[in-house]
N, C-alpha and C positions, 0 to 999 in steps of 0.2 A: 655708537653704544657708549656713548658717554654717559653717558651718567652711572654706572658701575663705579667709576677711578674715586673717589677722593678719598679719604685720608682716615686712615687709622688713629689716631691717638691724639691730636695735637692737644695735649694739657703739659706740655713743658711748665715746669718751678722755674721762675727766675724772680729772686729777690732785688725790686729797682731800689737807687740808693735815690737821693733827689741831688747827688754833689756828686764830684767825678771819683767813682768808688775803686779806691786799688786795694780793698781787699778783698783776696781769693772766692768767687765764687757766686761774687756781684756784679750786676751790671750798673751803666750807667745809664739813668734817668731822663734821655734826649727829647722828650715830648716835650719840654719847654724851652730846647735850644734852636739856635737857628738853622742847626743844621739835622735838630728831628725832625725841621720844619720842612727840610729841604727834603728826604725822604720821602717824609705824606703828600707832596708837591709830586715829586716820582708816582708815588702808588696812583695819585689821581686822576695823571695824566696816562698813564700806561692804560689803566681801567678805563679810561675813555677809548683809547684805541681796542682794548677787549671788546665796548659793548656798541661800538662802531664800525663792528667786522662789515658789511652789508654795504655801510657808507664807503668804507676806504676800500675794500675788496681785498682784505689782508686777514689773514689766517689768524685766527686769535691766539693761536696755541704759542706766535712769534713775538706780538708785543707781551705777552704773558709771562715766557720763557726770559724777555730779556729783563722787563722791569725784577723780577724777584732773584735772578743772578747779580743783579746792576744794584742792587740794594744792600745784599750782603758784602759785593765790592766795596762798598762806599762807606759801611760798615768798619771792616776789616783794616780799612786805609785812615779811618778816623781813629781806629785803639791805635794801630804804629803808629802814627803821626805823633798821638797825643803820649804814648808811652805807657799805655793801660794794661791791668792785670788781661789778659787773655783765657783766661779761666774761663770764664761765663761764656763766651765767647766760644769755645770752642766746645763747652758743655752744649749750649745751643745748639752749634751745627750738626755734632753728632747726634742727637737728638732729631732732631729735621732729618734726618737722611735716614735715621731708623724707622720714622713713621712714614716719608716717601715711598722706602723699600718696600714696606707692608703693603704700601694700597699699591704701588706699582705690580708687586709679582701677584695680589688678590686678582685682580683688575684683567690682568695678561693671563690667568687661567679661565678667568669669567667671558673674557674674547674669545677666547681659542675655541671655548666650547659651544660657544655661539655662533661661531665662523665653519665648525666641522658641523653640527646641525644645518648650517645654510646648504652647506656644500655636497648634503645627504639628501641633501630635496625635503627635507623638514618641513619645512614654512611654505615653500612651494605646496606643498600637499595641502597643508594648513588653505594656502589659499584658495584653489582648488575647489574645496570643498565648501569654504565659503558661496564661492561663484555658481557654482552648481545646486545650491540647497533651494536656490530659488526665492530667497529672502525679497523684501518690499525694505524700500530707504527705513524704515522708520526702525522693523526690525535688525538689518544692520547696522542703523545706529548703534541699538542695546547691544546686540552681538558682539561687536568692535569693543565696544565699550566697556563692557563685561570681560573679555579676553584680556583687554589694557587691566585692567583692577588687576586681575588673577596671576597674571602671567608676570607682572611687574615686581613684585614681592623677590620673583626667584631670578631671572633675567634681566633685572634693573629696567629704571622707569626710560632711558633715553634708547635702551636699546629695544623694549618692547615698542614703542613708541614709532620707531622709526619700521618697525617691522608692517605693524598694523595702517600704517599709514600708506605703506607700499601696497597693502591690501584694499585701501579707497581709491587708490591713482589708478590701481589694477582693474576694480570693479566700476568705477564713474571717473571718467574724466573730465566730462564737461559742466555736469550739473553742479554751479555753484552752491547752488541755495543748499546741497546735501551735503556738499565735501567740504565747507567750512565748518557748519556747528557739528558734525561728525567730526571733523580734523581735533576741535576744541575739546570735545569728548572725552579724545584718547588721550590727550594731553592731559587733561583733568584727572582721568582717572588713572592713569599710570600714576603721575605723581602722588596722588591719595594710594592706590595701591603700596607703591613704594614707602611710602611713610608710616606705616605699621608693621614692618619687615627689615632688619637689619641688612638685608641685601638691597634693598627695594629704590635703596637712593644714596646718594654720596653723603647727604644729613644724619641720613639713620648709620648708616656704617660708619660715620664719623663716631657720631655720639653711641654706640657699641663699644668699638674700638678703643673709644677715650675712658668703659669702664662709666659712663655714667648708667648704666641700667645691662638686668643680662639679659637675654634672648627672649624670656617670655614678658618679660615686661612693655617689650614694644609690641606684643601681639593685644594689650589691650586699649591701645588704638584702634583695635580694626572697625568697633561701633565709629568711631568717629570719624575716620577716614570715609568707612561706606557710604553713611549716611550723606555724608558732605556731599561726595560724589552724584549718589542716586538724587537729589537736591537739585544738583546742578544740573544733571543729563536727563531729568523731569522737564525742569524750565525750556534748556535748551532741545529740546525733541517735539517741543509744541511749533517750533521754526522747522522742522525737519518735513520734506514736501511729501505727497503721497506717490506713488508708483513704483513703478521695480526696476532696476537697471537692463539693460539688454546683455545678454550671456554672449563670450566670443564664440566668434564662428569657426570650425576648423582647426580651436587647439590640440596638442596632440594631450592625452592624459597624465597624470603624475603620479609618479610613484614615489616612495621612499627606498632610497636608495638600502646594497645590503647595510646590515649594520646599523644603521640613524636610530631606529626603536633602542638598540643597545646603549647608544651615545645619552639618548635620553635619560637610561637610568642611571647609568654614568656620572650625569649631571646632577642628577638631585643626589645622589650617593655622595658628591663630593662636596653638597653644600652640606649634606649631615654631618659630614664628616669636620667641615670648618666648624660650625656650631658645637658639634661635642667635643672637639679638640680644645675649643676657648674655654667651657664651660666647664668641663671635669678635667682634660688634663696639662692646664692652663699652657694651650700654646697661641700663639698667634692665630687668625684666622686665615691664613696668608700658608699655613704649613696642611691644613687639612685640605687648602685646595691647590696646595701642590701634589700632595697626593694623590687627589683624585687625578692629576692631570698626568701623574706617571702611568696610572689605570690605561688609562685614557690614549695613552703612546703604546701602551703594550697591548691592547685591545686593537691596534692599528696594525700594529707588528703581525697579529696572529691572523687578521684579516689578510695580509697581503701577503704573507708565506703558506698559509693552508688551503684559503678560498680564494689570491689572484685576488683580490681587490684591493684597491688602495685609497685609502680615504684622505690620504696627503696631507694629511697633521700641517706639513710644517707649511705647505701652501699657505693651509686658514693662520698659521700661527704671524704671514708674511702679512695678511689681509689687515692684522690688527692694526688700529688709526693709534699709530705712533703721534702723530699730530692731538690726543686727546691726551696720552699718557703726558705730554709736555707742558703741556695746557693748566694740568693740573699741579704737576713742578712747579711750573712759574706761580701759581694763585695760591699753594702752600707757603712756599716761601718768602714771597711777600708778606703774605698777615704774618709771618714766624718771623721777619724783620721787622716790621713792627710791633710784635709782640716782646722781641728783644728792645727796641729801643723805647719803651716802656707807655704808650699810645693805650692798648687794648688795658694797661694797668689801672688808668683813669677812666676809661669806659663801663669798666666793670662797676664804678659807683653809681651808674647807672641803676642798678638793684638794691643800694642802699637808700637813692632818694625818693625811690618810687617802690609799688606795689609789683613784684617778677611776673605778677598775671598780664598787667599793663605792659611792659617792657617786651615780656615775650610774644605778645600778640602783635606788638610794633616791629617784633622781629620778621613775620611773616611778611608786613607791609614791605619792607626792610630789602628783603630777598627778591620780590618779585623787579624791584627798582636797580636792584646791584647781581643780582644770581643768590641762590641760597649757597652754593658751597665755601663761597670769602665769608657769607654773614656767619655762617654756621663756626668756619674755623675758628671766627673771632670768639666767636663768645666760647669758644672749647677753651680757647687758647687764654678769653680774658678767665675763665673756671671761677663763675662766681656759686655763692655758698648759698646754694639756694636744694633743695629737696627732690626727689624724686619726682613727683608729681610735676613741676615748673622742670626738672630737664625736659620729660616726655611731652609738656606744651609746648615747648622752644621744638623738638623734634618736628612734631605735628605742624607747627606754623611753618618751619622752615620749607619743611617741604609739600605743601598745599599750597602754602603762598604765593610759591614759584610761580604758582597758574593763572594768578591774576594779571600779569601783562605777557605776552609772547614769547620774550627774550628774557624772561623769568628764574626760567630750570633750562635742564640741557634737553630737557623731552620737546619743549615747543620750540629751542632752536632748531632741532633733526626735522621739528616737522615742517615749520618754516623754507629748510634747505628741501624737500622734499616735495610742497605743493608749493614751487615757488608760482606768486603770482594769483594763487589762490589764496593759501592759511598765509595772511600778513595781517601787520602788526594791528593797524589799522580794524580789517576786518576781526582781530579778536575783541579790540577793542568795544564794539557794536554789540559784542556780547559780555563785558565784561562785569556786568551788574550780576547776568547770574553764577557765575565765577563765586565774585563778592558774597554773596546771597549762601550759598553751598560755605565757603568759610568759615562766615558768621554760626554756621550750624555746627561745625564741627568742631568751632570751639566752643557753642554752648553745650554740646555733647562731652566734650570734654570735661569742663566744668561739670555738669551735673554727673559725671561717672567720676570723676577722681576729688573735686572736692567738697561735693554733696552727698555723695553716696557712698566714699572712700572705697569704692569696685576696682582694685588693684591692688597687687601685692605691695604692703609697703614695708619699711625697713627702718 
C-alpha cells in the first residue's frame, strides 16, 4: 500500500545566496561546488540502487533510508567544518520532519484501515463475488478495471492495485494472454483514478498538502484522468482472449466479518473528516485522520466488550509495511537535501526558459523513468511561479505518467511483486504504446478543459 505515504507539504522558503552566506536565515548555494557535486553523486547512486531493487534483491526502503540521512550528515558536517550560520539549516530540518510527520501519521491511519478491512473479510468478499458472477476475461477486464479507477481515489492507487491484482492471480493463474494486459489495466487505471483525488496518490496528496490547489479543484481532473484510462483499457481489451475462467472447486463461502460494513463507513467518515478539517478549519489532513482512527479503536473497544469479538486493531496496525513508511523518509529527504543545497533552485528555470505546458508534460515522462514521488517533491520543493491550471497539469502528468514504464508509480511495482513472472517489465513494455496513446489524451483533455475552455475554478 504504498502509494498512500508521501508527503504533505514540501514547499520549504529557503533563500540560496551564490557565496558562503553567514547571514542568519540563508543557505549556501552548493550546486556549483564540488562538494554539491559530491551530494548529486550520492542521490544518483542511492537512486540506482532504489530502482535496482529486483537486480540487487535489496529492499529499497534501505538504500532509500540511508542516502537521504547520509545526505543531511554530510550536510551538517560541511556548515561545522566550514563555521556557517546554522539558521537555515536547522529552519530546514524542522521543516522536513514537520511535513514527514504529516504523511507519516496520514499514511499509518490509511494502513490501518486498510489492514482491519482485510482482516474483516472485506476484499475476501469482494473477491468472492467477483469469482462467482460468472464474468468472461473480457468482462473482467472492465470490472477490475473499473474498481481500480473508483476505489483508488479513496484507498490509494498502490494499495487498490495490489488488492485487485490479488483478485486476477485469484481468478486466472495461468492464462498469460489475460493476466498481463488485465494486470496493465489496474495499474493504469489506479494511477489515473488516483490522480483526480487528493488521497488517490502520493502526487496528488503532495500537491494538496503543499496548498497548491483545495479539494475540489483536483476533482476536475476526473474528464481527463477517465478518459485517458478508458483510451487505454479500449486498446488494451482488444488483446484481451475470449472465454471464462474456471470457478474453484470446494471453496468454502465468505462472509464479512461482524463489524467490516461499520469499518467501511468508518473509512470514508474519516477521509471527510481529513478533507473538511483542511478545508474549513485549517488543520492538517493528518488530524482528521486521526480522528477517524480513535473512531475506529473505540468501535473495536465496544466490539470486543459487548459482542466478544475482536477485530485486533493493533494486529493490522503491526501488519503495516514499515519498510514503505521508510522508503518514503529516505526519498523526502533526499530531494529536501538538495533542495537545501540549492540544485532544485536552478531547476526551477526550467519554467522561465520554456513554456510550464512543455515542462510539465516532460514531467510525466520524467516520473515514469525516476518514480513520480522524487519528481513530484522536486518540483514542490523547486515551487515555481506558475498558475493553477499548470499545478493541476504537473499533478495529472505526474501521476498517469507513472504508467508508462512498470517501475513507474508504486501501483506497478506491487503488481510486479505480485504476478512475479507474469506482469514484467518487459511484458509492459509490449503494451506500452497504448499506455502512451491514453496519456496523449488526457493531456489533450486537459488542455482543451482548462486552457480552452477555462472549465475549472480559477483564482
Amino acid at each position: 500500500m504504498l502509494k498512500i505515504l508521501s508527503l504533505l507539504g514540501l514547499t520549504s522558503v529557503a533563500a540560496f545566496a551564490t557565496t558562503a552566506a553567514h547571514s542568519a536565515g540563508h543557505a549556501v548555494d552548493l550546486a556549483t561546488e564540488p562538494f554539491g557535486w559530491l551530494l548529486l553523486t550520492i542521490f544518483v547512486v542511492g537512486y540506482y540502487f532504489i530502482a535496482a531493487e529486483e537486480k540487487y534483491h535489496i529492499n529499497k526502503a534501505k538504500p532509500a533510508l540511508f542516502t537521504g540521512t547520509f545526505m543531511f550528515m554530510l550536510l551538517g558536517a560541511y556548515y561545522a567544518i566550514n563555521g556557517l550560520d546554522f539558521t537555515a539549516f536547522d529552519n530546514e530540518i524542522a521543516h522536513l520532519i514537520l511535513e514527514i510527520a504529516e504523511i507519516f501519521f496520514f499514511l499509518f491511519v490509511a494502513m490501518t484501515f486498510i489492514e482491519a478491512l482485510i482482516e474483516r473479510n472485506v476484499f475476501d468478499a469482494l473477491k468472492e463475488k467477483l469469482l462467482n458472477a460468472g464474468y468472461n476475461y473480457k468482462q473482467l477486464f472492465w470490472v477490475t478495471g473499473f474498481l481500480a479507477f473508483f476505489i483508488s481515489p479513496v484507498a490509494d492507487n498502490l494499495t487498490t492495485a495490489l488488492i485487485l491484482s490479488t483478485v486476477l492471480i485469484t481468478i486466472e493463474r495461468e492464462n498469460k494472454a489475460f493476466l498481463v494486459p488485465a494486470a496493465i489495466n489496474i495499474v493504469v487505471a489506479a494511477n489515473a483514478g488516483g490522480a483526480w483525488s487528493p488521497f488517490g496518490d502520493i502526487t496528488t496528496l503532495m500537491a494538496w498538502s503543499a496548498g497548491k490547489g483545495v479539494f475540489v479543484d483536483f476533482l476536475f481532473l476526473f474528464p481527463a484522468s477517465i478518459l485517458g484510462w478508458g483510451i487505454t483499457g479500449f486498446l488494451l481489451s482488444r488483446f484481451v482472449p475470449e472465454g471464462v475462467p474456471k470457478k474453484p472447486e470446494g471453496a468454502e463461502p465468505v462472509k464479512i466479518h461482524r463489524g467490516g460494513k461499520v469499518i467501511i463507513f468508518l473509512g470514508v467518515f474519516t477521509i471527510a473528516s481529513a478533507v473538511l478539517g483542511k478545508q474549513l478549519m485549517h488543520l492538517p489532513p493528518m488530524w482528521g485522520m486521526l480522528f477517524g482512527l480513535s473512531l475506529l479503536q473505540l468501535y473495536a473497544y465496544t466490539l470486543k466488550k459487548y459482542h466478544d469479538h475482536d477485530i485486533e486493531i493493533y494486529k493490522s496496525v503491526a501488519k503495516i509495511e514499515n519498510d514503505t513508511l521508510l522508503f518514503f523518509f529516505g526519498i523526502l529527504a533526499a530531494v529536501g537535501a538538495l533542495h537545501f543545497a540549492g540544485f532544485l533552485g536552478h531547476a526551477v528555470k526550467l519554467y522561465e526558459m520554456f513554456d510550464p505546458t512543455y515542462v510539465n508534460v516532460g514531467v510525466g515522462f520524467l516520473s515514469a523513468l525516476i518514480d513520480n514521488v522524487p519528481v513530484m517533491s522536486a518540483v514542490l520543493k523547486a515551487s515555481p511561479d506558475i498558475e493553477l491550471a499548470q499545478w493541476m497539469l504537473v499533478t495529472l502528468t505526474a501521476g498517469v505518467g507513472g504508467s508508462l514504464i512498470s517501475f513507474g508509480s508504486a501501483a506497478g511495482v506491487g503488481v510486479m511483486g505480485k504476478l512475479k513472472g507474469v506482469y514484467t517489465f518487459s511484458a509492459h513494455m509490449k503494451f506500452s504504446w497504448a499506455i502512451l496513446v491514453g496519456y496523449i489524451v488526457s493531456v489533450t483533455v486537459w488542455y482543451v478543459q482548462f486552457e480552452m475552455l477555462g472549465l475549472y475554478i480559477q483564482r
